[in-house]
C-alpha positions in Angstrom: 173.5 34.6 -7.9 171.6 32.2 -5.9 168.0 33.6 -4.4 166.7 31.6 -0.9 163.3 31.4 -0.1 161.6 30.4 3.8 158.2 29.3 3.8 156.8 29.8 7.3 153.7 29.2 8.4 151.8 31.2 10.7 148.3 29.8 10.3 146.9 26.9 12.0 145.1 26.0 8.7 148.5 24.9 7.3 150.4 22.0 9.3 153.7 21.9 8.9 153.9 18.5 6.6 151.7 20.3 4.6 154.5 23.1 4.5 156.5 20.4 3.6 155.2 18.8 0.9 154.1 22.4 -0.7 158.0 23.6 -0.2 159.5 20.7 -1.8 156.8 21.5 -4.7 158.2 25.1 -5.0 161.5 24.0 -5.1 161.2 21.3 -7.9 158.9 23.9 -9.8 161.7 26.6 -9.5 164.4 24.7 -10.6 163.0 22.8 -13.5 160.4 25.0 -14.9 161.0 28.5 -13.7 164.8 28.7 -13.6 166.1 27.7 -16.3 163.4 29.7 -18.9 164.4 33.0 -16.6 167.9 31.9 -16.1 167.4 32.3 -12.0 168.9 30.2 -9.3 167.1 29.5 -6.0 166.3 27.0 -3.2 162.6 26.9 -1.3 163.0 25.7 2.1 159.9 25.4 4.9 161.0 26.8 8.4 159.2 26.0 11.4 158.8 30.0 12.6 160.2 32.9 11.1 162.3 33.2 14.0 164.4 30.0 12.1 165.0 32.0 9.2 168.4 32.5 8.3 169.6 35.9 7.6 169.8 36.0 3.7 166.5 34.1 3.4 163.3 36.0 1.9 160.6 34.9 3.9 157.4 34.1 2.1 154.4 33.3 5.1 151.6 31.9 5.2 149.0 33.5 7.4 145.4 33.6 8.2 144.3 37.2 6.6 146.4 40.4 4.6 145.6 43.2 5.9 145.0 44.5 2.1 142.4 42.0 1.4 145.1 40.3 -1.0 145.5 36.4 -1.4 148.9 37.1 -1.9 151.5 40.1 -2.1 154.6 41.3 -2.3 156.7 43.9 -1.0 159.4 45.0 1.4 160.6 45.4 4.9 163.5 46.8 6.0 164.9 46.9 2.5 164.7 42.7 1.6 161.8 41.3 -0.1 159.2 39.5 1.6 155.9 37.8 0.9 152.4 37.0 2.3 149.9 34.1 1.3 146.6 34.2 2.4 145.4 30.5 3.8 142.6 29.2 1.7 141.3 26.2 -0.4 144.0 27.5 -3.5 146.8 29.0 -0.9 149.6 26.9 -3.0 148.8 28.7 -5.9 149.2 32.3 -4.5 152.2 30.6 -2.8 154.0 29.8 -6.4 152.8 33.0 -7.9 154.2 35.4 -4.9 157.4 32.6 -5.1 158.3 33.3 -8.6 157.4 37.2 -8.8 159.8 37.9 -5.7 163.0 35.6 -7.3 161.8 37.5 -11.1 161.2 41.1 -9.3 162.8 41.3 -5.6 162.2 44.8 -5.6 158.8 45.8 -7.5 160.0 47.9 -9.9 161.5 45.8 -12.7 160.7 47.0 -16.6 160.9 45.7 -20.0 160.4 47.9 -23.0 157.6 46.4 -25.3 155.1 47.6 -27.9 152.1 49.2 -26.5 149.1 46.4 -25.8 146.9 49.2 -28.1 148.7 48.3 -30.7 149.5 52.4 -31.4 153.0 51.9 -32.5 153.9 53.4 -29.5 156.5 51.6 -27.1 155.9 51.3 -23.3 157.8 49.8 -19.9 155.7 46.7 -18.7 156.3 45.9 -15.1 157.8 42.3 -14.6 155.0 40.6 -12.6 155.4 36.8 -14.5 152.1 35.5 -13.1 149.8 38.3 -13.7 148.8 37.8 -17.1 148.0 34.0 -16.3 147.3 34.0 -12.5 143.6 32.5 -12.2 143.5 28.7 -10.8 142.3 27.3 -14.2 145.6 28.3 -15.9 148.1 26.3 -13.3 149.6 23.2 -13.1 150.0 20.2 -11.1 153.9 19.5 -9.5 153.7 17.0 -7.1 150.2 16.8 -6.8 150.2 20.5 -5.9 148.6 23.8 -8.1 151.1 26.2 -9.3 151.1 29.1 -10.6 151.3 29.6 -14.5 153.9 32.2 -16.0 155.0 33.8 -19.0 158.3 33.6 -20.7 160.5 36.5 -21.8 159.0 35.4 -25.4 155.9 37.5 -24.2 157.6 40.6 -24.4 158.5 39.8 -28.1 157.4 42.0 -30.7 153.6 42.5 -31.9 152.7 40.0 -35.0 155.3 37.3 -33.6 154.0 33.8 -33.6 155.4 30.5 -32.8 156.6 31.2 -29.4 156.4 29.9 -25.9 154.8 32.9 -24.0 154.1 30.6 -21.1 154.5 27.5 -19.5 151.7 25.8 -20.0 150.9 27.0 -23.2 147.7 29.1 -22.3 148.9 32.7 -23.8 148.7 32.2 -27.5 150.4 36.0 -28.4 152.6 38.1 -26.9 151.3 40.4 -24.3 147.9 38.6 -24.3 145.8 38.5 -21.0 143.8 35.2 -19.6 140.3 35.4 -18.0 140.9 36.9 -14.0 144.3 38.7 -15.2 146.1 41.6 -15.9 148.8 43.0 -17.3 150.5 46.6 -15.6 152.8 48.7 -18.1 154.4 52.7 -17.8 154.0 55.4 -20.5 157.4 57.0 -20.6 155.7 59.8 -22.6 153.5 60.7 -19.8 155.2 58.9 -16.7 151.4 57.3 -16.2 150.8 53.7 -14.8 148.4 51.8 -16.9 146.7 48.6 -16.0 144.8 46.2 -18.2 142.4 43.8 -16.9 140.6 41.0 -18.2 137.0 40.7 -17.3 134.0 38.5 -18.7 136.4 38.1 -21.9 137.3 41.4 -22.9 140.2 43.3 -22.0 139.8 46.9 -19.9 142.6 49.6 -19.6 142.9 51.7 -16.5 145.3 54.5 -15.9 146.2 54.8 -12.9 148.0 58.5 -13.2 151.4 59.4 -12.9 154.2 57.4 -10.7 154.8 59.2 -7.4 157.8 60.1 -6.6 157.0 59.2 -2.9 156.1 55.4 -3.6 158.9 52.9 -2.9 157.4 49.9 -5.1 155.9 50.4 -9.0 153.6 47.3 -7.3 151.7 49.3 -4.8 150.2 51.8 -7.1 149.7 49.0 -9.5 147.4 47.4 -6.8 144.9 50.6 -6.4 143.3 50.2 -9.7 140.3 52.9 -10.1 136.9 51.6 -10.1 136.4 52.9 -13.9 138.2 51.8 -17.5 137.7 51.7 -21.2 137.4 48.4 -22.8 140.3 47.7 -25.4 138.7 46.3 -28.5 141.2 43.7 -31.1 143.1 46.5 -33.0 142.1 49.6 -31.5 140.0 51.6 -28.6 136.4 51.5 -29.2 134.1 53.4 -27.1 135.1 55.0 -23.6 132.8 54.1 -20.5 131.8 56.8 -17.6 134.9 56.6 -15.5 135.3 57.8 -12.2 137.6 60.9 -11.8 139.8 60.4 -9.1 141.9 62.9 -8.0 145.6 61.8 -8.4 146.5 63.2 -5.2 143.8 61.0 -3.4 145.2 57.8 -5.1 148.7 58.3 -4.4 147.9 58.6 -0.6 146.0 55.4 -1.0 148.9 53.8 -2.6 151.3 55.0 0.0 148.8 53.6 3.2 148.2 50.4 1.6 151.9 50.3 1.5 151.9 51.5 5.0 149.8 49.0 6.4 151.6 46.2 4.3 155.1 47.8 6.1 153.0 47.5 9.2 152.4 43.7 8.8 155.4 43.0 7.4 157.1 44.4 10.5 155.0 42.8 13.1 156.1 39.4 11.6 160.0 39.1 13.4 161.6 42.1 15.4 163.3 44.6 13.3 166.6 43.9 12.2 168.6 44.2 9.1 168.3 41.2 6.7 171.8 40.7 4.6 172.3 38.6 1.5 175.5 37.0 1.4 178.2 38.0 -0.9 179.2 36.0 -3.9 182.6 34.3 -3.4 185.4 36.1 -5.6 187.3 33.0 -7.6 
């Protein structure tokens, strides 16, 4: 099924050649890098306003501050995906990585079964999120003169001890499930229906759980995002030593989930008026 992107801008920090040239960067990046590793279809197309966006079209826009403090994000608004990008010296990087996260995980909640990153023997259900691991600017690439986003393969899913793969695109991840300098990696223990997040930081990796799912959140991605202040630092093999972490009551974090969410919603829906977005059917042959 073919996926359409709009990229709008709504800051006056971005003209609208600029939109332009960074679209028809998006575009060639989706269809010969992206695509055909994740076996997706799409077309990136710049629009003048949202109010030129086709119905069908996931609007990805450009605008002068999130509300969340994010350079970019993700979500959804009146049941269609939808992205922001933060204007900034490295806004066509954010603008790739939110790109190929909505077309590989519309919806926020995408999983893949794996081994566990402690190397426990235990399996776990990684959230799809294909820049993450890879996302800081040293790690993209150059399409048309323009930074991209890096992004891993479904090779880095493969099993612990596999070598030889292509677990990205530019050949930065060396192992599966390994995370770069500035990212992370988000994953869900079916044994205790926690969210778990692992950051990299100063070279070494740090888990965070993040407690268990609510039931009220609509979007895996939005408790993903409120990471507690405190985390143990994952050695090679195994834990080593725990740090003094912050206990935060899970109640308190779900509700901050659910108003960043809110105030994302909130953003999202001051962008157009509300109205239903449809996706065309597929022709029947």
């Amino acid at each position: 099924m073919l996926s359409s992107i709009a990229i709008v801008s709504q800051s006056a920090n971005v003209s609208t050649n600029e939109l332009l040239r960074v679209s028809g960067a998006l575009q060639k990046q989706v269809a010969r890098d992206f695509g055909p590793l994740w076996n997706i279809e799409a077309t990136v197309d710049a629009f003048a306003s949202v109010a030129d966006v086709p119905a069908g079209y996931w609007p990805l826009i450009v605008v002068d501050s999130i509300d969340s403090g994010d350079k970019g994000i993700h979500g959804q608004r009146d049941g269609q995906p939808i992205a922001l990008v933060e204007a900034g010296p490295d806004w066509t990087l954010s603008a790739s990585h939110e790109c190929l996260e909505m077309l590989s995980d519309p919806w926020g909640r995408r999983l893949v079964a794996g081994d566990s990153l402690e190397e426990n023997g235990e399996r776990v259900e990684y959230l799809v999120e294909v820049c993450d691991p890879c996302q800081a600017a040293p790690f993209g690439y150059r399409v048309n003169e323009v930074l991209v986003a890096d992004f891993y393969t479904p090779s880095y899913f493969d099993p612990s001890g596999s070598t030889g793969g292509r677990y990205d695109f530019t050949g930065s991840i060396s192992h599966p499930r390994k995370v770069l300098e500035g990212g992370y990696l988000s994953w869900r223990d079916p044994a205790t229906n926690h969210l778990h997040r692992a950051d990299c930081i100063g070279g070494e990796v740090w888990l965070f759980d993040l407690g268990e799912v609510p039931t009220s959140v609509v979007s895996l991605r939005s408790v993903i995002d409120s990471r507690p202040g405190g985390g143990r630092r994952l050695r090679r093999l195994y834990l080593a030593r725990n740090r003094a972490r912050k206990r935060i009551d899970p109640r308190r974090r779900h509700t901050a989930a659910e108003a960043r969410q809110s105030r994302l919603y909130e953003q999202f829906a001051s962008l157009r008026p509300q109205q239903p977005v449809l996706r065309p059917s597929p022709k029947k042959k």
